[in-house]
N, CA and C atoms as a LAMMPS dump frame, in Angstrom:
ITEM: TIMESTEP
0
ITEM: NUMBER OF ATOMS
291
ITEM: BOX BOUNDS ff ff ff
-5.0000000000000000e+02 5.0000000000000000e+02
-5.0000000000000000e+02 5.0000000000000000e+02
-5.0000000000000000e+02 5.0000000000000000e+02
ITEM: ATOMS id mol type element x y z
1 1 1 N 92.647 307.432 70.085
2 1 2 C 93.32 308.57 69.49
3 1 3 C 94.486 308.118 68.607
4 2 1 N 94.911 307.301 69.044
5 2 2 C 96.719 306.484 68.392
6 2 3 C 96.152 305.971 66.993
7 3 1 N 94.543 305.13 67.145
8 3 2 C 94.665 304.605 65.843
9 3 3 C 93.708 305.33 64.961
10 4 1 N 93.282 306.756 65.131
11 4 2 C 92.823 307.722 64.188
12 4 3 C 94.088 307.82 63.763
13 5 1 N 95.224 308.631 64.16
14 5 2 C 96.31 309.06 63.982
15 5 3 C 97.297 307.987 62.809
16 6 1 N 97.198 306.557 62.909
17 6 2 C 97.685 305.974 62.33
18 6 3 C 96.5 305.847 60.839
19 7 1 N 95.261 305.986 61.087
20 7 2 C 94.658 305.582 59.961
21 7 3 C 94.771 307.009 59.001
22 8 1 N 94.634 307.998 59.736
23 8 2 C 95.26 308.816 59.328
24 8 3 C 96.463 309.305 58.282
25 9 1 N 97.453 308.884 58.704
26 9 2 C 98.636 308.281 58.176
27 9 3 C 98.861 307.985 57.403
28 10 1 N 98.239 306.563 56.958
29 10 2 C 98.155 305.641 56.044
30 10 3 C 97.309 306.105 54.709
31 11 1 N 95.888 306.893 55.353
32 11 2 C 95.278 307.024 54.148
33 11 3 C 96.434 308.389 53.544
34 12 1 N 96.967 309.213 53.895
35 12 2 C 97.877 310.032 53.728
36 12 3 C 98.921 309.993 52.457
37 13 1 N 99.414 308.755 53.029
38 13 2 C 100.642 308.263 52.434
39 13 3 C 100.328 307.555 50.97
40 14 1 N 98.922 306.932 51.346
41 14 2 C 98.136 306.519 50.176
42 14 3 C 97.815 307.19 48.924
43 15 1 N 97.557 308.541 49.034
44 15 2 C 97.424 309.718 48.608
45 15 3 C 98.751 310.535 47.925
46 16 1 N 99.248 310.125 48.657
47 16 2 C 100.538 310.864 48.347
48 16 3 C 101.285 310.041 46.994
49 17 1 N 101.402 308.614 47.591
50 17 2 C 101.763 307.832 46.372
51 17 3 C 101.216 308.208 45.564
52 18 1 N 99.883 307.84 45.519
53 18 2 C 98.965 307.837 44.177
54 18 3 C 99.424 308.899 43.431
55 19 1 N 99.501 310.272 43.884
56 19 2 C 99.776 311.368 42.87
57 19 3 C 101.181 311.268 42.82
58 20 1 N 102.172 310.882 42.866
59 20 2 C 103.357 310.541 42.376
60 20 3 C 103.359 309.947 41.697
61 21 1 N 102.794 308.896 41.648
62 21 2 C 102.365 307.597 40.662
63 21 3 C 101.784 308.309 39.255
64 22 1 N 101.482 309.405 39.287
65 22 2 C 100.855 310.271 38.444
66 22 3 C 101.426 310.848 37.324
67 23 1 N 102.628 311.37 38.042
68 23 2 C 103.637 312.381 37.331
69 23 3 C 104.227 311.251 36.549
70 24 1 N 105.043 312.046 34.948
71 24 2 C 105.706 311.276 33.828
72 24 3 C 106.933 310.649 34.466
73 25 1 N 107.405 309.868 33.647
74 25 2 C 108.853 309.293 33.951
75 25 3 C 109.911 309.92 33.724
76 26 1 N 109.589 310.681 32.778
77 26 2 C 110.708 311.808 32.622
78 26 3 C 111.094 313.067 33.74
79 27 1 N 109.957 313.108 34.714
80 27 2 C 109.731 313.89 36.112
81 27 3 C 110.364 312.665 37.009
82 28 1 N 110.244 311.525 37.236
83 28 2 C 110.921 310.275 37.966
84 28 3 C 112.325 310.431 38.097
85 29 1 N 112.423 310.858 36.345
86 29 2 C 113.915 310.824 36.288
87 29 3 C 114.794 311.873 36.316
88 30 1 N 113.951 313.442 36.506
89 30 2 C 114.854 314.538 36.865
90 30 3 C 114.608 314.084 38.241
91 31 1 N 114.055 313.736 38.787
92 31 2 C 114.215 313.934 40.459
93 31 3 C 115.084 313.157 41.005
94 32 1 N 115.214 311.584 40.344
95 32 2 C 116.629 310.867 40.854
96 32 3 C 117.265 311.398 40.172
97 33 1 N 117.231 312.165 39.468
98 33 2 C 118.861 312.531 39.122
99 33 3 C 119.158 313.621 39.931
100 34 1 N 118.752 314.276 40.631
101 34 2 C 118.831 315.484 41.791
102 34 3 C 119.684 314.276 43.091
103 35 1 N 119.257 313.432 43.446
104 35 2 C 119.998 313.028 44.745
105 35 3 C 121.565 312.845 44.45
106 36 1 N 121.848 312.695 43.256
107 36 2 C 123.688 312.409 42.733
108 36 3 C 123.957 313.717 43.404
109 37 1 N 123.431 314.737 43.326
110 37 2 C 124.5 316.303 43.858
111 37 3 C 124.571 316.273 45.406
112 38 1 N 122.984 315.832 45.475
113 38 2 C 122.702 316.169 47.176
114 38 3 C 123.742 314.686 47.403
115 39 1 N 123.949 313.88 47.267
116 39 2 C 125.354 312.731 47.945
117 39 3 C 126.652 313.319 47.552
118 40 1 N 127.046 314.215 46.485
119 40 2 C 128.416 314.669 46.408
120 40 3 C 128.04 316.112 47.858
121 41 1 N 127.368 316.732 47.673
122 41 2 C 127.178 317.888 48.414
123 41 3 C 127.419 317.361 50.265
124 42 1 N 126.788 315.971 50.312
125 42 2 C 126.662 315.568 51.673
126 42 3 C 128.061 315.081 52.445
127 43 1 N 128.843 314.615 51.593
128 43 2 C 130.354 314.314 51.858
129 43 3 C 130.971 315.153 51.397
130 44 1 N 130.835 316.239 50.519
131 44 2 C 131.992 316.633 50.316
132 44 3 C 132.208 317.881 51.212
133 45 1 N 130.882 318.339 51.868
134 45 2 C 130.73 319.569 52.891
135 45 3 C 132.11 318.977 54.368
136 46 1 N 132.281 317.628 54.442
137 46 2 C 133.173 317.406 55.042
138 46 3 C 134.848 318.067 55.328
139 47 1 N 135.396 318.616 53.701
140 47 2 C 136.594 318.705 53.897
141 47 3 C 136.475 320.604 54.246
142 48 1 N 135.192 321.147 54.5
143 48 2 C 135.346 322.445 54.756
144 48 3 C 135.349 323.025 56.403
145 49 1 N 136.007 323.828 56.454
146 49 2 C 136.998 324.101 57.883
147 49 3 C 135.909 324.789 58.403
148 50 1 N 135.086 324.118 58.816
149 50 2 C 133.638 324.312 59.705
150 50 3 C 134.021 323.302 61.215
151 51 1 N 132.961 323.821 62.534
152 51 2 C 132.979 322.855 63.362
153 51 3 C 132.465 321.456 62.979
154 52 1 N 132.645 320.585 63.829
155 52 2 C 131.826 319.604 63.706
156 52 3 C 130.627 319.237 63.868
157 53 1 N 130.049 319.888 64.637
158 53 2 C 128.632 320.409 64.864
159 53 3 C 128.078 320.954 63.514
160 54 1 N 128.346 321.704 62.84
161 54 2 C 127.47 322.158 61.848
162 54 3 C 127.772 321.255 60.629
163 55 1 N 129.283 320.397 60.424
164 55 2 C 129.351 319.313 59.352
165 55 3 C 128.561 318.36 59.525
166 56 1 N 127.603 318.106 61.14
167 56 2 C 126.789 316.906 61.141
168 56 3 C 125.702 317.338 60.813
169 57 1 N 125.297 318.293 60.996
170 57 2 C 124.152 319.019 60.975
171 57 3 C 123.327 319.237 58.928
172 58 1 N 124.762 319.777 58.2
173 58 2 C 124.778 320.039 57.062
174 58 3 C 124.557 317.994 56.357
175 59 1 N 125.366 317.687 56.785
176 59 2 C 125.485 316.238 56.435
177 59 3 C 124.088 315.287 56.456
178 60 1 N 123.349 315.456 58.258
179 60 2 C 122.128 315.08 58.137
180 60 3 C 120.785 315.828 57.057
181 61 1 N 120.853 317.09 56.762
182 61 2 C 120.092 317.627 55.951
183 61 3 C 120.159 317.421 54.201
184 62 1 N 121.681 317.254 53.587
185 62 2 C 122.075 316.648 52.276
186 62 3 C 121.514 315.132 52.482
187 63 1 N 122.197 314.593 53.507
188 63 2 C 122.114 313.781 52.915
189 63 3 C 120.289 312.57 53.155
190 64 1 N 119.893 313.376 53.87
191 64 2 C 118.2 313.366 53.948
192 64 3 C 117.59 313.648 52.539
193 65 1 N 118.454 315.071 52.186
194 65 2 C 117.822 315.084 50.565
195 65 3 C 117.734 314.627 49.713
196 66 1 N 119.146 313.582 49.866
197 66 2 C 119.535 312.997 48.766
198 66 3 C 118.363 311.486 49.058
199 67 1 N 117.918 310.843 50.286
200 67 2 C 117.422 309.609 50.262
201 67 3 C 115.822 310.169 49.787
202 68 1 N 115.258 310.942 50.034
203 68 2 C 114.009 311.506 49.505
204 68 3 C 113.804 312.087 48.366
205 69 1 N 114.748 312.548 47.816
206 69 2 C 114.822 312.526 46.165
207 69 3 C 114.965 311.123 45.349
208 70 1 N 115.952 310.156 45.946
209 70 2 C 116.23 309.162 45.244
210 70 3 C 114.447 308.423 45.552
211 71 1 N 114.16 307.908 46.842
212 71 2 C 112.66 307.108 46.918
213 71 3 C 111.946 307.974 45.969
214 72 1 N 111.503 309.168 46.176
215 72 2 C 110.578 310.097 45.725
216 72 3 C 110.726 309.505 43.656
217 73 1 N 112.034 309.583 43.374
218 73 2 C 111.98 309.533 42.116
219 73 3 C 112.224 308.318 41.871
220 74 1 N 111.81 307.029 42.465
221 74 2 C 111.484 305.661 42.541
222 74 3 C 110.358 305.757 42.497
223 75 1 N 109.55 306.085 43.32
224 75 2 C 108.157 305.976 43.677
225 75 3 C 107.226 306.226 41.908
226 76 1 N 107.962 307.692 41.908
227 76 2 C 107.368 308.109 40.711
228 76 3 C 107.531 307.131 39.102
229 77 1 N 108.845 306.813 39.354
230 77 2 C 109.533 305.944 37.75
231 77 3 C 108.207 304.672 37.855
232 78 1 N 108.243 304.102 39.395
233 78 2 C 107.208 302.521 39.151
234 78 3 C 108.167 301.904 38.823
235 79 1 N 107.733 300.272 38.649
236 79 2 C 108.268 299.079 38.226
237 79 3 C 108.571 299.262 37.087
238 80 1 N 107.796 299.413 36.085
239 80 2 C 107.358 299.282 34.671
240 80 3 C 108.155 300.295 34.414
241 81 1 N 108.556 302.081 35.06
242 81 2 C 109.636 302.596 34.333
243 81 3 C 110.383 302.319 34.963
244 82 1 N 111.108 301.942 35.804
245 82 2 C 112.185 301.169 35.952
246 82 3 C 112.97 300.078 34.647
247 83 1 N 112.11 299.425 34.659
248 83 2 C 112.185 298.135 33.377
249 83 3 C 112.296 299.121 32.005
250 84 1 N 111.964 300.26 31.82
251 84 2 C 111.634 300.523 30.509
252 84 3 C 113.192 301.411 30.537
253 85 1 N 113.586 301.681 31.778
254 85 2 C 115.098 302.66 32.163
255 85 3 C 116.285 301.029 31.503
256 86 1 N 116.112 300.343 31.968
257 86 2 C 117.046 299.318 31.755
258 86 3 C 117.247 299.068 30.865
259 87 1 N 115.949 298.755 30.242
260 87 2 C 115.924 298.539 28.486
261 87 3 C 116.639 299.441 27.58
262 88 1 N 116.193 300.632 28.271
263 88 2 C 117.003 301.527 27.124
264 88 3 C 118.405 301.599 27.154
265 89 1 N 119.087 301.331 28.497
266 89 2 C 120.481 301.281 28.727
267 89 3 C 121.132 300.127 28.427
268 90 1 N 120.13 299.055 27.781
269 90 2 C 121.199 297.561 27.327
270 90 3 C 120.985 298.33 26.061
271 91 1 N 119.884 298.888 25.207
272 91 2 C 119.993 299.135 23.82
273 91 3 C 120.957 300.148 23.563
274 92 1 N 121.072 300.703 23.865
275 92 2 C 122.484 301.771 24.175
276 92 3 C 123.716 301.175 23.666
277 93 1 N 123.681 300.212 25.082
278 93 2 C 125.3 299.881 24.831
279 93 3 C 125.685 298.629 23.88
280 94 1 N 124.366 298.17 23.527
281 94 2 C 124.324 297.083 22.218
282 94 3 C 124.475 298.196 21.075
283 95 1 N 124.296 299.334 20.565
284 95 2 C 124.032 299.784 19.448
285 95 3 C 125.614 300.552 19.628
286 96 1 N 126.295 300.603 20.306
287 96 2 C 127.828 301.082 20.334
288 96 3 C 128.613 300.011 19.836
289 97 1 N 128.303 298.841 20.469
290 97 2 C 129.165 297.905 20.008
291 97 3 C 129.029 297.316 18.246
């Protein structure tokens, strides 16, 4: 039963990549850019005059969002847009200077 459940899983996750792997880079890159709010949102829910119980609570849920937006919009960018993100940010700051 354990290793249906794991093969399971796997082919799952397999699947899941793949169609991420799918979507444009320009979708890669609205979605990491979504985890910057969910990390200001996850600390900054701190300085509000709530118990502590619900600041951990709020804290584990931001800031969950924020690590599954950031992978999620890794997953999607790939290596190759990754490399093609960099590139454009040295040509950038070469064409200022």
């Amino acid at each position: 039963m354990i290793k249906r459940i794991k093969e399971y899983t796997k082919k799952l996750s397999s699947r899941v990549v793949a169609y991420l792997k799918r979507l444009s880079p320009k979708t890669g890159m609205i979605i990491l850019s979504l985890c910057i709010p969910f990390y200001i949102i996850s600390f900054a829910q701190m300085a509000l005059p709530i118990s502590a119980s619900v600041k951990g609570v709020l804290w584990f849920v931001f800031f969950g969002l924020a690590k599954t937006t950031q992978y999620t919009g890794l997953t999607i960018l790939g290596v190759s847009g990754i490399k093609n993100l960099k590139n454009y940010i040295r040509e950038r700051k070469n064409c200022k200077k």
